[in-house]
Biopython code that builds the backbone (N, CA, C, O; Angstrom):
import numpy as np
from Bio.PDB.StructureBuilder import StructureBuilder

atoms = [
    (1, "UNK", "N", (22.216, 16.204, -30.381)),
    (1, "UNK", "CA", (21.225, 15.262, -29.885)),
    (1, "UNK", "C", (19.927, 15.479, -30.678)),
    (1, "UNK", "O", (19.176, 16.451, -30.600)),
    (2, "UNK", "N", (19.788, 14.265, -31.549)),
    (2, "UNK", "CA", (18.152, 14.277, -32.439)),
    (2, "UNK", "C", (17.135, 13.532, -31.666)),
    (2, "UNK", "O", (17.048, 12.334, -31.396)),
    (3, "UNK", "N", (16.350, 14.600, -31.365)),
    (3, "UNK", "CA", (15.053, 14.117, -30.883)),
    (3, "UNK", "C", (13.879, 13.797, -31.539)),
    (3, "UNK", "O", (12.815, 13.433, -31.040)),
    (4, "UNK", "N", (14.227, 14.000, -32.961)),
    (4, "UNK", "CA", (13.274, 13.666, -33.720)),
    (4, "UNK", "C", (13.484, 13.359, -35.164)),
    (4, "UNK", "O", (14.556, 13.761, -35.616)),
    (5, "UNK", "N", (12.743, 12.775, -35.925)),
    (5, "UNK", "CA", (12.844, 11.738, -37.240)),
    (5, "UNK", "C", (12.379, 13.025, -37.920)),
    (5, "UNK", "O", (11.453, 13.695, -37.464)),
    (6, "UNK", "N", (13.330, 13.479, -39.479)),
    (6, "UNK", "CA", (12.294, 14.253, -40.397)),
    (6, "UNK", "C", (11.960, 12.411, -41.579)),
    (6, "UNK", "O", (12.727, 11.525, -41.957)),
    (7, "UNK", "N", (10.396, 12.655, -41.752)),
    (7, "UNK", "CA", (9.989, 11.411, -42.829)),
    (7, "UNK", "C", (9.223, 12.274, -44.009)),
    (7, "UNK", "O", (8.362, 13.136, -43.833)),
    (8, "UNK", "N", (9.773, 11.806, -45.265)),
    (8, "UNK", "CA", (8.420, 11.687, -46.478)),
    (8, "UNK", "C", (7.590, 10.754, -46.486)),
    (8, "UNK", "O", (7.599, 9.735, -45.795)),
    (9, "UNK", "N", (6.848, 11.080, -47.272)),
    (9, "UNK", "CA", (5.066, 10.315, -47.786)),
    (9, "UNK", "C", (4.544, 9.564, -46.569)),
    (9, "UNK", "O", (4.220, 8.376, -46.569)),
    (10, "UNK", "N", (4.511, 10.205, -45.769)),
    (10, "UNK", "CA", (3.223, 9.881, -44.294)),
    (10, "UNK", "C", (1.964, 10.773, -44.802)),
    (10, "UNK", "O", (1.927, 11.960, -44.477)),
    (11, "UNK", "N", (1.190, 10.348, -45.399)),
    (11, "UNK", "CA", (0.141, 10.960, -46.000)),
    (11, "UNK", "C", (-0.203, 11.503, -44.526)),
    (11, "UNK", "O", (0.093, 10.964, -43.460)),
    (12, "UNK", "N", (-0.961, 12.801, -44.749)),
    (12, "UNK", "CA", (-2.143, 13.597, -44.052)),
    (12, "UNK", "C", (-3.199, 13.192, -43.481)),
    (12, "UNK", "O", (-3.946, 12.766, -44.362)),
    (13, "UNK", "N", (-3.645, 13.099, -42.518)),
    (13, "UNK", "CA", (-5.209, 12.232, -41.903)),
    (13, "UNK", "C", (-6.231, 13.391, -42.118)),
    (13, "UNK", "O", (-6.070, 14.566, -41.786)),
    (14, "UNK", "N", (-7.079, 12.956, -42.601)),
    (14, "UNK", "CA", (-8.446, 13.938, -42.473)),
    (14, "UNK", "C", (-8.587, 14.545, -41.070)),
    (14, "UNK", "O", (-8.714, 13.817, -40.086)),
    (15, "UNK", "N", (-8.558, 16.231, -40.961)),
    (15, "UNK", "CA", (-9.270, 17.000, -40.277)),
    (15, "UNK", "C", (-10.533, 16.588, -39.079)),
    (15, "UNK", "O", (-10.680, 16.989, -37.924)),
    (16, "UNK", "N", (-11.070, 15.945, -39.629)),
    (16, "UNK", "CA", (-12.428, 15.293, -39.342)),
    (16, "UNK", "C", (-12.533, 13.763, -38.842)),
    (16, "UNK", "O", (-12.450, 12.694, -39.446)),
    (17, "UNK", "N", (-12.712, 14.042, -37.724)),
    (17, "UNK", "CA", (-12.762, 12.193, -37.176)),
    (17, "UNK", "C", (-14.008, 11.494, -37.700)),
    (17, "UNK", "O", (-14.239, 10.303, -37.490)),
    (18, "UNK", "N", (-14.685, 12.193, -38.296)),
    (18, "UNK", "CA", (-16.478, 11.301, -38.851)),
    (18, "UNK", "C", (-16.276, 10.942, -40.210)),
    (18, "UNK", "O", (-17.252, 10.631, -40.894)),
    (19, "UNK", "N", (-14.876, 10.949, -40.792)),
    (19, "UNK", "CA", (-15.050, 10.628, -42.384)),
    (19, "UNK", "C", (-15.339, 11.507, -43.240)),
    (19, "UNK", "O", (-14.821, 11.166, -44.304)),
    (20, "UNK", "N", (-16.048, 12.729, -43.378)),
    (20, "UNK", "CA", (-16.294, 13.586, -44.175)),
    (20, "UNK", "C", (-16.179, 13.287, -45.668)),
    (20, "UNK", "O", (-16.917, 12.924, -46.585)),
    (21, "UNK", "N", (-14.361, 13.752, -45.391)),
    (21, "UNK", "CA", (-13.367, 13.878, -46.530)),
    (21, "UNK", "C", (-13.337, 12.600, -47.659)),
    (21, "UNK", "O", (-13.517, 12.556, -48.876)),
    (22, "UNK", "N", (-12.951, 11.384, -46.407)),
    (22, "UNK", "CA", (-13.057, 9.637, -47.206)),
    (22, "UNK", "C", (-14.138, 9.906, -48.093)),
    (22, "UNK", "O", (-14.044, 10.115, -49.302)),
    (23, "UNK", "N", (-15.472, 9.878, -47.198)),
    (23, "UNK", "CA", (-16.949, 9.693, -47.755)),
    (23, "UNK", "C", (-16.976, 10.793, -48.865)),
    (23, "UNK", "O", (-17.939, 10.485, -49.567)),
    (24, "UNK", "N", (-16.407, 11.906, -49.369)),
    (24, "UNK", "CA", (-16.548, 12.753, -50.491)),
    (24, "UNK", "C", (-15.517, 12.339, -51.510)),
    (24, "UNK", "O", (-15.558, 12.288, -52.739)),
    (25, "UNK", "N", (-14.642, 12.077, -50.683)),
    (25, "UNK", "CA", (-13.540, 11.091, -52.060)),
    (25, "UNK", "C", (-14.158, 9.806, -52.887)),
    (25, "UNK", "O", (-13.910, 9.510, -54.055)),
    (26, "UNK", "N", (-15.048, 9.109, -51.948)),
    (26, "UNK", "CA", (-15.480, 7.974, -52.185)),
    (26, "UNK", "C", (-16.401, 8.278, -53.124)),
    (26, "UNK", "O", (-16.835, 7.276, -53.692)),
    (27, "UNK", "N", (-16.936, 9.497, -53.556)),
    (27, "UNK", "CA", (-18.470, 10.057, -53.937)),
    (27, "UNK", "C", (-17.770, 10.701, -55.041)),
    (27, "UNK", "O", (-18.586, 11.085, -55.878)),
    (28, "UNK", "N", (-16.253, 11.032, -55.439)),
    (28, "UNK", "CA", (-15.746, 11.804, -56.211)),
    (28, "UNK", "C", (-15.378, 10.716, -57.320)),
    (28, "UNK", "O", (-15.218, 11.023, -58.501)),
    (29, "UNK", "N", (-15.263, 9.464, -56.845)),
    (29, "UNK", "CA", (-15.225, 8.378, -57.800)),
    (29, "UNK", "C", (-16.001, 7.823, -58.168)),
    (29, "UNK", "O", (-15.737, 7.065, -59.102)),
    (30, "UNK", "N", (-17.450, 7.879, -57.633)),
    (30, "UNK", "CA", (-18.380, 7.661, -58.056)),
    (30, "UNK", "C", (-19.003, 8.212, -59.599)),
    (30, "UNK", "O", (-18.876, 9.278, -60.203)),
    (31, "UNK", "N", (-19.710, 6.972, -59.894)),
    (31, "UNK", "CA", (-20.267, 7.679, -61.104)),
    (31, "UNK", "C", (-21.294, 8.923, -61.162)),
    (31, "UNK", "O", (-21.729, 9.303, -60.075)),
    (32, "UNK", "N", (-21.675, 9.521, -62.199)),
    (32, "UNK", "CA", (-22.929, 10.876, -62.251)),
    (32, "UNK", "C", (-23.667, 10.131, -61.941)),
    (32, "UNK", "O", (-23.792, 8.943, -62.241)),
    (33, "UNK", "N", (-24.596, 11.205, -60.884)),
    (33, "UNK", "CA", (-26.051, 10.801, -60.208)),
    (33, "UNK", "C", (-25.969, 10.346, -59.140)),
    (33, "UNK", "O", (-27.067, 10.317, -58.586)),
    (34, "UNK", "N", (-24.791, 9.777, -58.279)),
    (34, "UNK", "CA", (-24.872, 9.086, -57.387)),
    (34, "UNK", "C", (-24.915, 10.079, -56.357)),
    (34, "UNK", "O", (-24.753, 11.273, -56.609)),
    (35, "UNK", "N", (-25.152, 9.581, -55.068)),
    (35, "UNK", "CA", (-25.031, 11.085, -53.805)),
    (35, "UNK", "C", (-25.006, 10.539, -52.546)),
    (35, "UNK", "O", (-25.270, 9.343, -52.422)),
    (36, "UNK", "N", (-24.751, 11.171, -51.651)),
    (36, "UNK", "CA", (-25.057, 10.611, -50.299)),
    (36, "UNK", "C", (-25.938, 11.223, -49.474)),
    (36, "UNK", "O", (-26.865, 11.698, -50.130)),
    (37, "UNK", "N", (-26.042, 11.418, -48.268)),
    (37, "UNK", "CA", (-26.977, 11.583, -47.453)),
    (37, "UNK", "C", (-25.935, 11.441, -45.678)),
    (37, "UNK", "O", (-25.858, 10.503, -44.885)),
    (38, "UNK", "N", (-25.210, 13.048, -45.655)),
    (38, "UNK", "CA", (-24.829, 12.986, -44.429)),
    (38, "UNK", "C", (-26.168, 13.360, -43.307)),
    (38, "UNK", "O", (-26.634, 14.498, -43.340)),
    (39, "UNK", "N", (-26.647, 12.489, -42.483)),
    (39, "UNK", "CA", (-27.622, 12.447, -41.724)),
    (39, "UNK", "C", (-27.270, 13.256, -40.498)),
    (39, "UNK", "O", (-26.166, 13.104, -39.976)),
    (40, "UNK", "N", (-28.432, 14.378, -39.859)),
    (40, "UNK", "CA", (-28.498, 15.214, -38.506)),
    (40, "UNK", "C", (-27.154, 16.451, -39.007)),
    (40, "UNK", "O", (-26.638, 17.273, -38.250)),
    (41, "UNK", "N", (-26.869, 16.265, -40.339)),
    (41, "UNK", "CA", (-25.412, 17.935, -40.470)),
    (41, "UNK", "C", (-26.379, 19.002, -41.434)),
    (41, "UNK", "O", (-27.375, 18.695, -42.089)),
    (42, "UNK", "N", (-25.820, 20.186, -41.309)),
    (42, "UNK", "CA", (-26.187, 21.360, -42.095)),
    (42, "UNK", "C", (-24.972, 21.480, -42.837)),
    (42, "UNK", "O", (-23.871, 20.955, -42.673)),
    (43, "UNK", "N", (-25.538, 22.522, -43.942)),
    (43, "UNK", "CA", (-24.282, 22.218, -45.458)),
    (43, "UNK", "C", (-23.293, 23.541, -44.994)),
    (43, "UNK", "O", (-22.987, 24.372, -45.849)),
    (44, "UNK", "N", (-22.823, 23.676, -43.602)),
    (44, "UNK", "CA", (-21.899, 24.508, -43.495)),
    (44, "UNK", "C", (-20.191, 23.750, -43.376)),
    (44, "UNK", "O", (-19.515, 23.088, -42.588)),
    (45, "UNK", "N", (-20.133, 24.159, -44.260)),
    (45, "UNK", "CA", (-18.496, 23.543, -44.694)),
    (45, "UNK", "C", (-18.284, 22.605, -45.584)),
    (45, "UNK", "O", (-17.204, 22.163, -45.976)),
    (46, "UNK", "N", (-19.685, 22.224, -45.987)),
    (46, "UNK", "CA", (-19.469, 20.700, -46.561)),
    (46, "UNK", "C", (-19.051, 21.042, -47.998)),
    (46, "UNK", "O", (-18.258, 20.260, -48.524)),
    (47, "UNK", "N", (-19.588, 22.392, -48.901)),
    (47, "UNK", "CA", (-19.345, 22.964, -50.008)),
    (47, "UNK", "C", (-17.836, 22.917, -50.254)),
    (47, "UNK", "O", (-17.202, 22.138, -50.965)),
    (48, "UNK", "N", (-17.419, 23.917, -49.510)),
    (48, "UNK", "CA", (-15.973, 24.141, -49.588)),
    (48, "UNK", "C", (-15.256, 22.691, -49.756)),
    (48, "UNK", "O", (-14.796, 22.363, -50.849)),
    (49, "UNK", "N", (-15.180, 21.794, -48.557)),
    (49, "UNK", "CA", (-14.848, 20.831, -48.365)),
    (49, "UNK", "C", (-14.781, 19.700, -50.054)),
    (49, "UNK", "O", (-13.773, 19.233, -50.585)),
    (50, "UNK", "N", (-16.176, 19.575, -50.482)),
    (50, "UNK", "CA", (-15.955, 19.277, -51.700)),
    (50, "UNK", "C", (-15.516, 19.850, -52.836)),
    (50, "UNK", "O", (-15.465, 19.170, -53.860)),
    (51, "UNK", "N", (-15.206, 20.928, -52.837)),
    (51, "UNK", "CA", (-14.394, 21.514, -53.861)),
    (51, "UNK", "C", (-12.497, 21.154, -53.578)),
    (51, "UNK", "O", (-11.588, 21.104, -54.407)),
    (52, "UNK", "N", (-12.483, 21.029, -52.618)),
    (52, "UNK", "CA", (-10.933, 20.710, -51.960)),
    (52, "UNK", "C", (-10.743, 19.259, -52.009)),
    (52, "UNK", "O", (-9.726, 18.692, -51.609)),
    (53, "UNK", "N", (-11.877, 18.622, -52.571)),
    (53, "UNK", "CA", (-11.450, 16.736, -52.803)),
    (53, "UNK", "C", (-11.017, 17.218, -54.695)),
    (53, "UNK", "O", (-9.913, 17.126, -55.232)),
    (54, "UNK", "N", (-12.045, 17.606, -55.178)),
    (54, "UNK", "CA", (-11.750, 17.934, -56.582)),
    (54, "UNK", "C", (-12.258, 18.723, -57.562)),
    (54, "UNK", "O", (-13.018, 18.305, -58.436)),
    (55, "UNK", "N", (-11.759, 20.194, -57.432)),
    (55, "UNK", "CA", (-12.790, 21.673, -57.610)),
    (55, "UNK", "C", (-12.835, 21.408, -59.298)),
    (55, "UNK", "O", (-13.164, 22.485, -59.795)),
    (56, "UNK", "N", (-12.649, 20.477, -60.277)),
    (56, "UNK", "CA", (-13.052, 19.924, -61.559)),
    (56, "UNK", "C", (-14.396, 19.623, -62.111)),
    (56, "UNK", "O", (-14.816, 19.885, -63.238)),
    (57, "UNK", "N", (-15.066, 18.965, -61.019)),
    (57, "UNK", "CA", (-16.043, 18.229, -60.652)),
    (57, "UNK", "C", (-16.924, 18.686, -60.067)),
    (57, "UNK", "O", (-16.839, 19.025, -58.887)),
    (58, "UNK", "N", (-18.056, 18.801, -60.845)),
    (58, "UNK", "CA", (-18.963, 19.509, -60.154)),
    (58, "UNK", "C", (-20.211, 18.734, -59.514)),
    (58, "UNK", "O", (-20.647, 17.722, -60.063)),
    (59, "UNK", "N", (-20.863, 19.325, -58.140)),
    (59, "UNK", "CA", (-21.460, 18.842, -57.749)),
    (59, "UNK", "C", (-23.011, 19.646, -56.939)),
    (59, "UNK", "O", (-23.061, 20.874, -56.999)),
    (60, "UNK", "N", (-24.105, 18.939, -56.278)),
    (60, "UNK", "CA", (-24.966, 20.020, -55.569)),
    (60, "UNK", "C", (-24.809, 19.273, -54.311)),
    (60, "UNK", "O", (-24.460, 18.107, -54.122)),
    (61, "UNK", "N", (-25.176, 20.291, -53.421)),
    (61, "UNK", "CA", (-25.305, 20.240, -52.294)),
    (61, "UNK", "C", (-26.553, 20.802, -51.962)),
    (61, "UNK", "O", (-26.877, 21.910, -52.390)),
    (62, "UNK", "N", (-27.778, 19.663, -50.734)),
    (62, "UNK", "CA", (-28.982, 20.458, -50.560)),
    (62, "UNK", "C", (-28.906, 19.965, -49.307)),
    (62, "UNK", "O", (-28.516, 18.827, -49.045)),
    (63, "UNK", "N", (-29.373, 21.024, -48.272)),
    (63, "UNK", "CA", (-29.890, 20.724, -46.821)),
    (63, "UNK", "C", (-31.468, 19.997, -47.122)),
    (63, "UNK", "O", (-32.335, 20.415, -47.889)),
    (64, "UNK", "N", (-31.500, 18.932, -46.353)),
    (64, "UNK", "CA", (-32.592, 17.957, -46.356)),
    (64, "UNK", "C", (-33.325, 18.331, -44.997)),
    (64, "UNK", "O", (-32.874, 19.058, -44.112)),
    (65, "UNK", "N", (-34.677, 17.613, -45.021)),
    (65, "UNK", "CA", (-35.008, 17.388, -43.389)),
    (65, "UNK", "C", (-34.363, 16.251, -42.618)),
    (65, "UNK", "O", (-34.386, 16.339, -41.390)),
    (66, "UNK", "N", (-33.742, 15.103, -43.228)),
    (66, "UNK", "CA", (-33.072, 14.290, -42.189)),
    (66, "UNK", "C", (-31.194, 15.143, -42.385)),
    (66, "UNK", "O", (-30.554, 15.038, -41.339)),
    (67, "UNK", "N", (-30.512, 15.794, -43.413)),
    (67, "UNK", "CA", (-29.059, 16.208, -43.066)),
    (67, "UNK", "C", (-29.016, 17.033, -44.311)),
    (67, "UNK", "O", (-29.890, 17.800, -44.717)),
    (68, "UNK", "N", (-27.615, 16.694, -44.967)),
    (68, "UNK", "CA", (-27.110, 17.054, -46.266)),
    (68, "UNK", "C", (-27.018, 16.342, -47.015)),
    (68, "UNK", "O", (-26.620, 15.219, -46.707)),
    (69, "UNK", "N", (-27.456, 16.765, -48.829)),
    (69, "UNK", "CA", (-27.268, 15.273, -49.504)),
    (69, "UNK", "C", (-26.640, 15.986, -50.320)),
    (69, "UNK", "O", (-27.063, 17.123, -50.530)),
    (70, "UNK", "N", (-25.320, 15.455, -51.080)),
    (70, "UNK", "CA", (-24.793, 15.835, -51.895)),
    (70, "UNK", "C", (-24.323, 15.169, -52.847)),
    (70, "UNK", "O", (-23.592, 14.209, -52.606)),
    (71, "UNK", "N", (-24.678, 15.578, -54.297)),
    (71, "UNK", "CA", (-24.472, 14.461, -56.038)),
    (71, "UNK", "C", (-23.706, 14.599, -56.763)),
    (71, "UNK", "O", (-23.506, 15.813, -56.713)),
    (72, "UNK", "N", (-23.205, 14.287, -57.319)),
    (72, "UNK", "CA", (-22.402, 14.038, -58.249)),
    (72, "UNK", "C", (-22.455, 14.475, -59.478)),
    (72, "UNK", "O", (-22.226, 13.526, -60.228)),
    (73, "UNK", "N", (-22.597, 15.201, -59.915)),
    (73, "UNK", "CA", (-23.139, 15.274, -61.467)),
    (73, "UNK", "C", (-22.092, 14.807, -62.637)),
    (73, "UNK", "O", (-22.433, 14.837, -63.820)),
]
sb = StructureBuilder()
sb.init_structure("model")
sb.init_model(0)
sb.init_chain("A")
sb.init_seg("    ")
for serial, (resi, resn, name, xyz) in enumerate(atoms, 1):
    if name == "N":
        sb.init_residue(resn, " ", resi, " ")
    sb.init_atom(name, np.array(xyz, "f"), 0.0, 1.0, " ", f" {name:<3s}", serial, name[0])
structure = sb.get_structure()
């Protein structure tokens, strides 16, 4: 008795219900210079996190007074 389906390529959902990951992928295709501005977060995790979209690519990360902004270089 199978109670359950094994499936390939059901991609992975982001960790994170606020987008994080999307919004750093989206920023990883972006051209140099561009950046965002996660508003009310501190840069704890967000480093790591962008090295795990694409540790090739380098980028900064600065705590702001309104969040985190992080560029593209």
């Amino acid at each position: 008795m199978n109670d359950f389906v094994i499936e390939t390529g059901v991609p992975l959902p982001d960790r994170r219900p606020n987008g994080i990951m999307a919004t750093l992928r989206a920023l990883n295709a972006a051209p140099s210079g561009s950046s965002v501005l996660f508003h009310g977060r501190k840069n704890t995790g967000i480093s790591s996190q962008i090295r795990s979209v694409d540790p090739d690519k380098w980028s900064v990360t600065r705590n702001t007074p309104d969040g985190v902004r992080v560029w593209r270089l």
